[in-house]
N, C-alpha and C positions, 0 to 999 in steps of 0.2 A: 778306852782306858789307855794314858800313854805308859810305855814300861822308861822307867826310869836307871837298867843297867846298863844300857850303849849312853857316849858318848853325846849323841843328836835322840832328841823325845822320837822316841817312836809314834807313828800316828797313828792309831785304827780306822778302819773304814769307819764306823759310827761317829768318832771324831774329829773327822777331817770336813777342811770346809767344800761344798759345794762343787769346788771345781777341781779339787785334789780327788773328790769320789769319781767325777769324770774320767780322772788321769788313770786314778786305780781300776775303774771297771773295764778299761780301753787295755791295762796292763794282763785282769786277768780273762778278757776275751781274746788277746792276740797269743795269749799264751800257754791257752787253752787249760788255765788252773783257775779249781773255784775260790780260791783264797789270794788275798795279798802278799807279797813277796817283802821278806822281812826290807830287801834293800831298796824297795822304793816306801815302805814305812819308814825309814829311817831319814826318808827328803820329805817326810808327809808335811812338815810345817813351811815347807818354803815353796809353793806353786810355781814360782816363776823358775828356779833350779830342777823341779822333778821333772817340769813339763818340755825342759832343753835335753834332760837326762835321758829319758823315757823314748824321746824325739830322735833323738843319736841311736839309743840302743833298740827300738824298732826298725830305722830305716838302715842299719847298716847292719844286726842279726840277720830280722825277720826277713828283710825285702832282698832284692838282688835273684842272681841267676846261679852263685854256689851254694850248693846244697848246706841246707841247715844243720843237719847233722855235723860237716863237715867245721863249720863255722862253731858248733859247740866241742867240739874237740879240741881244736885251737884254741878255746876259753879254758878250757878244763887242763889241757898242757902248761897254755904258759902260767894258769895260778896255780895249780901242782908246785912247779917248778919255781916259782918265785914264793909262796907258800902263804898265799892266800886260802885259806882252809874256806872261809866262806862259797867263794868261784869255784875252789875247784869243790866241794862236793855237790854244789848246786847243777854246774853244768857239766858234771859226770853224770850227776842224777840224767838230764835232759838224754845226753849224749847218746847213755847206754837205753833210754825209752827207744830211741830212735834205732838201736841196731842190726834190726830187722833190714833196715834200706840200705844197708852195709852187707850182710850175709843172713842168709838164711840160715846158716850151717847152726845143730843143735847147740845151746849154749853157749854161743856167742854175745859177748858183751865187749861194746866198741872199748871203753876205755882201758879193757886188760888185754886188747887184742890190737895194739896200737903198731909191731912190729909184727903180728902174723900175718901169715901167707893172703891169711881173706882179708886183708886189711889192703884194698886199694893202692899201686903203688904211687897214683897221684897224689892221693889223703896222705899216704906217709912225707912227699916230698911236703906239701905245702902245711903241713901240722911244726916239720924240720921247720922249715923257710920262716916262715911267721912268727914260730918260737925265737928266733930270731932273730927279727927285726920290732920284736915287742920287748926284748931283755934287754939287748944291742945293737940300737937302731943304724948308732953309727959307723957297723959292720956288715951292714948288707949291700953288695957289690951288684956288678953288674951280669955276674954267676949266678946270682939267686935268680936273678929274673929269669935268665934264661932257664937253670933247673926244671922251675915253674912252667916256662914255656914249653919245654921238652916234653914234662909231664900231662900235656894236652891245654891247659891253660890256657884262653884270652887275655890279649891286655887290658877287656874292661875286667874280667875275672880276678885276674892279677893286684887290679888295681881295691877289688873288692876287698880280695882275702887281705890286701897289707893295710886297709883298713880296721880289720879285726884285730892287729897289734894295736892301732891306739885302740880301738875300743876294750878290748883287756885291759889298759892301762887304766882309763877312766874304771871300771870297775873293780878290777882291785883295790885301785886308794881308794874309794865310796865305803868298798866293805871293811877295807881294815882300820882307815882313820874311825869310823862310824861305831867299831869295835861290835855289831852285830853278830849274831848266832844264828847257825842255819836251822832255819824255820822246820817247827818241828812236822807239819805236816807236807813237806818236801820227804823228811826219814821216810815219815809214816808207810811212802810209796815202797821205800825197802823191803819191807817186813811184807 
């Protein structure tokens, strides 16, 4: 059943053709939810776009050598702060799953603990760093890098994280042109 309140038909899995069920079952094994994610239903009618989309935001999230966690904090900052309400509650949702590989410390949740003490001073420079060069690209100098570098950083590392500015970008516009709502069994995990 497609829902017909976003902007692009939303797809459902039972709807989708053949190779879009492919793209979706590859999106909810790599991301280890048993459901579809409202923002690749909302590319469900176009295979040849989900399947670049999907493609991007696997191999530049899921893959590489900085920590995932890491790389969903800097999703959840910069659409906080540009005010993607989609992004940022999805990959806070993810962010704070993950805050265990952050601190142990009792009640600890990474996205309210972005300037505490347990909060990595590396994760805080490169969450700064990235935020901007995903808001204001054309103000990151040759101080960020090093920042970065100071902060224990690789330059393939380096080259990762400033990846994660365009990939924020491409998913902000997807969620808010697409005019999408955060999927309700994403909440559900809240509760």
């Amino acid at each position: 059943m497609m829902d017909t309140t976003t902007r692009f038909p939303m797809v459902s899995y039972d709807d989708a053709t053949p190779e879009v069920q492919t793209i979706y079952d590859d999106t909810k094994k790599t991301l280890q939810l048993p459901f579809v994610l409202n923002w690749f239903k909302c590319q469900g009618d176009n295979a040849t776009l989900l399947k670049g989309n999907w493609s991007k935001l696997k191999n530049t999230l899921m893959e590489g050598e900085v920590p995932n966690v890491l790389k969903q904090l800097i999703i959840y900052n910069v659409s906080k702060e540009r005010g993607c309400n989609y992004c940022s509650h999805a990959h806070g949702i993810f962010a704070d799953s993950m805050s265990a590989m952050i601190s142990e410390e009792e009640g600890f949740k990474a996205t309210e603990s972005m300037n505490s003490p347990s909060m990595p001073v590396s994760y805080r420079t490169a969450v700064t760093v990235i935020t901007k060069a995903a808001l204001n690209h054309n103000e990151i100098t040759d101080k960020d890098f090093k920042e970065l570098e100071d902060a224990g950083f690789s330059r393939k590392e380096i080259q990762e994280l400033m990846a994660q500015a365009d990939l924020v970008n491409m998913l902000n516009t997807i969620a808010d042109v697409s005019g999408i709502k955060i999927d309700n069994e994403l909440l559900e995990t809240l509760d």
